[in-house]
C-alpha positions as CSV (number, residue, x, y, z in Angstrom):
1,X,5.8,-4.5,38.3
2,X,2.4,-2.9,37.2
3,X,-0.9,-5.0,37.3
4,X,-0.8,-3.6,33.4
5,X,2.2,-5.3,33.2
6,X,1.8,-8.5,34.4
7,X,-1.5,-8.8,32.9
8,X,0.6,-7.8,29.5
9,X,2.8,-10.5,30.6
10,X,0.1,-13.2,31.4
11,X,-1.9,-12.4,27.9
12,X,1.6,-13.1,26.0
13,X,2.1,-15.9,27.6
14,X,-1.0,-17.1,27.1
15,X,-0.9,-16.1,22.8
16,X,3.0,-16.8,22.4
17,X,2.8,-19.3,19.3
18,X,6.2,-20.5,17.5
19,X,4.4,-20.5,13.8
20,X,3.7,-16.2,14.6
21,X,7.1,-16.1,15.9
22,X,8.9,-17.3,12.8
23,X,6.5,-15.5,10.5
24,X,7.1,-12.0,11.9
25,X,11.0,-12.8,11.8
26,X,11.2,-14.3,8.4
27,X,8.5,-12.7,6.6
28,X,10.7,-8.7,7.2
29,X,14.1,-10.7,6.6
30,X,12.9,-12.1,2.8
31,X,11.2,-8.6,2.0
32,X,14.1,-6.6,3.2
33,X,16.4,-8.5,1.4
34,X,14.4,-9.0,-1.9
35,X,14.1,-12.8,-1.1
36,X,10.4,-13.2,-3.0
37,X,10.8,-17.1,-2.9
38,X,11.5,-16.9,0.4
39,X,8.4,-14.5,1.1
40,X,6.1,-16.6,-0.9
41,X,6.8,-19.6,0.8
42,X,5.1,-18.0,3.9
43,X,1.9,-17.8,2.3
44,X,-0.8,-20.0,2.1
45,X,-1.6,-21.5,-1.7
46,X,-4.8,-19.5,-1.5
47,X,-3.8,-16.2,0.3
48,X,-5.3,-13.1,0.3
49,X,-3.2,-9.5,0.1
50,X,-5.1,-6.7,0.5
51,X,-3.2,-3.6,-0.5
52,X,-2.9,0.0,-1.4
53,X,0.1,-0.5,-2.9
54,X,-1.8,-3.8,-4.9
55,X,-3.5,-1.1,-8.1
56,X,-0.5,1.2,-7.8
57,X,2.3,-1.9,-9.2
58,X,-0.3,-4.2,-10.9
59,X,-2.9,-1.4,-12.5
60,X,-6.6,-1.4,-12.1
61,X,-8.7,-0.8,-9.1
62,X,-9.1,-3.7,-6.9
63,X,-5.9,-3.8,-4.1
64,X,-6.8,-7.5,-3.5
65,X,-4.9,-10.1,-4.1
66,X,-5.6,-13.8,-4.5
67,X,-3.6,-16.9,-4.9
68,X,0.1,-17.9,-4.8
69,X,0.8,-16.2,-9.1
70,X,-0.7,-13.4,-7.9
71,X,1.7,-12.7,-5.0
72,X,4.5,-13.8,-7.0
73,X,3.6,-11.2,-9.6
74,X,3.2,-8.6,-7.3
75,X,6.4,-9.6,-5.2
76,X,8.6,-9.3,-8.3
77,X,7.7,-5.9,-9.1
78,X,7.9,-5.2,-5.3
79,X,11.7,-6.3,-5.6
80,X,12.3,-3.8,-7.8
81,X,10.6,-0.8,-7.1
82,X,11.1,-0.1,-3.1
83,X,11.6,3.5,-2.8
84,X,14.1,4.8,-0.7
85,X,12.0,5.8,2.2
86,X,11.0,1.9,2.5
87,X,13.1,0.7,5.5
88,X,12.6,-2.4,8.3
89,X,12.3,-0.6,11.5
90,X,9.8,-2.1,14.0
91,X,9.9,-2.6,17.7
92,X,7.8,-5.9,18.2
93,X,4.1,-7.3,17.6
94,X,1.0,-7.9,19.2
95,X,-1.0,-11.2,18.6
96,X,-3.5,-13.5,20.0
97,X,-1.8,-16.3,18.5
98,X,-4.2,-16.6,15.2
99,X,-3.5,-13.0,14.2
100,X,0.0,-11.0,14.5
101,X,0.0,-7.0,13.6
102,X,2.9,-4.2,13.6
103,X,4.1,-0.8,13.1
104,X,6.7,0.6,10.9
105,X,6.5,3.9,12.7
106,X,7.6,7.0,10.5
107,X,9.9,8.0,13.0
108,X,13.2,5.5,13.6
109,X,16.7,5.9,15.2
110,X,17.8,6.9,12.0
111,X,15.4,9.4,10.1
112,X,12.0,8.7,8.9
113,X,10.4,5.9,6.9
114,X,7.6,5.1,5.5
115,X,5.1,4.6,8.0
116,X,2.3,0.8,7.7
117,X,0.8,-1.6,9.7
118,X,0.6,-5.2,8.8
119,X,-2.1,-7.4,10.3
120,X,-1.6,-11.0,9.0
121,X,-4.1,-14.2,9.7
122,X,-2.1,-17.4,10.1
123,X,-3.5,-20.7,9.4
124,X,-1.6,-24.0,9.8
125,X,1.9,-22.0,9.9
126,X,1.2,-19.8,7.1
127,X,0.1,-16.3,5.8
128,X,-4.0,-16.7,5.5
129,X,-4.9,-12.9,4.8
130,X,-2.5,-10.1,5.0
131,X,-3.7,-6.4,5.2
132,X,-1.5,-3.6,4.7
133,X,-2.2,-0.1,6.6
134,X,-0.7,3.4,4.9
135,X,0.6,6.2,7.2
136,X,0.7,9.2,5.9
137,X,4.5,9.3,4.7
138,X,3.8,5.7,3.3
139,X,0.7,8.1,1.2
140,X,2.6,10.5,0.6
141,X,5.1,8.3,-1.7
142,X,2.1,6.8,-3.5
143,X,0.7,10.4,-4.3
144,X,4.4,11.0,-5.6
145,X,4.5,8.5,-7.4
146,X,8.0,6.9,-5.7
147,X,7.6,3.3,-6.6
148,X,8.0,3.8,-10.2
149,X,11.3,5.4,-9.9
């Protein structure tokens, strides 16, 4: 083993936290199955979204959302409107046991998705401040206009 591996090793160790565990499980399962109860339940009461996708669904100009009826608005559109290209591959997280972030890469064993990176702050067990990270392909379905569809 590598010294970059076993210090690797050593800084999970040292970050692993049950509450970012469950969140990065639960919080793909309830949005890949359209569970937005499930979803919301992982947020705080006064969470923050911050979104490019946020003025595409909900109209206007600010991609910031605030509040526990504004995620449910935007998570009931969401249910609806995920465009073909939106699939769950990921291959694991990074934290430091406050904060937890990871890829969607474009490319997956099976063909290309959309491409994000979500960086969540959790507080007390739940989803403090989310931010959400386009790729181009991710973009590129924006610019096309693919959610409406």
């Amino acid at each position: 083993m590598s010294v970059q591996e076993r210090e690797y090793q050593s800084t999970a160790a040292r970050t692993s936290n049950p509450e970012i565990e469950r969140i990065y499980h639960e919080w793909d399962e309830a949005l890949s199955k359209n569970d937005m109860t499930a979803l919301l339940k992982l947020y705080a009461e006064d969470a923050e979204l911050e979104s490019p996708l946020v003025p595409h669904l909900m109209g206007g100009e600010n991609g910031i959302l605030r509040g526990q009826a504004e995620l449910r608005k935007f998570f009931d559109i969401l249910a609806t409107r995920k465009p073909q290209k939106r699939r769950f591959h990921r291959e694991g997280y990074f934290t430091d046991g406050h904060k937890i972030m990871w890829e969607y890469p474009e490319q997956t064993p099976d063909g290309q998705q959309m491409d994000f990176v979500e960086v969540m702050e959790i507080e007390n067990g739940r989803i403090r401040k989310h931010r959400v990270y386009w790729g181009w392909v991710g973009f590129n379905v924006l610019k096309n206009d693919q959610y409406r569809h």
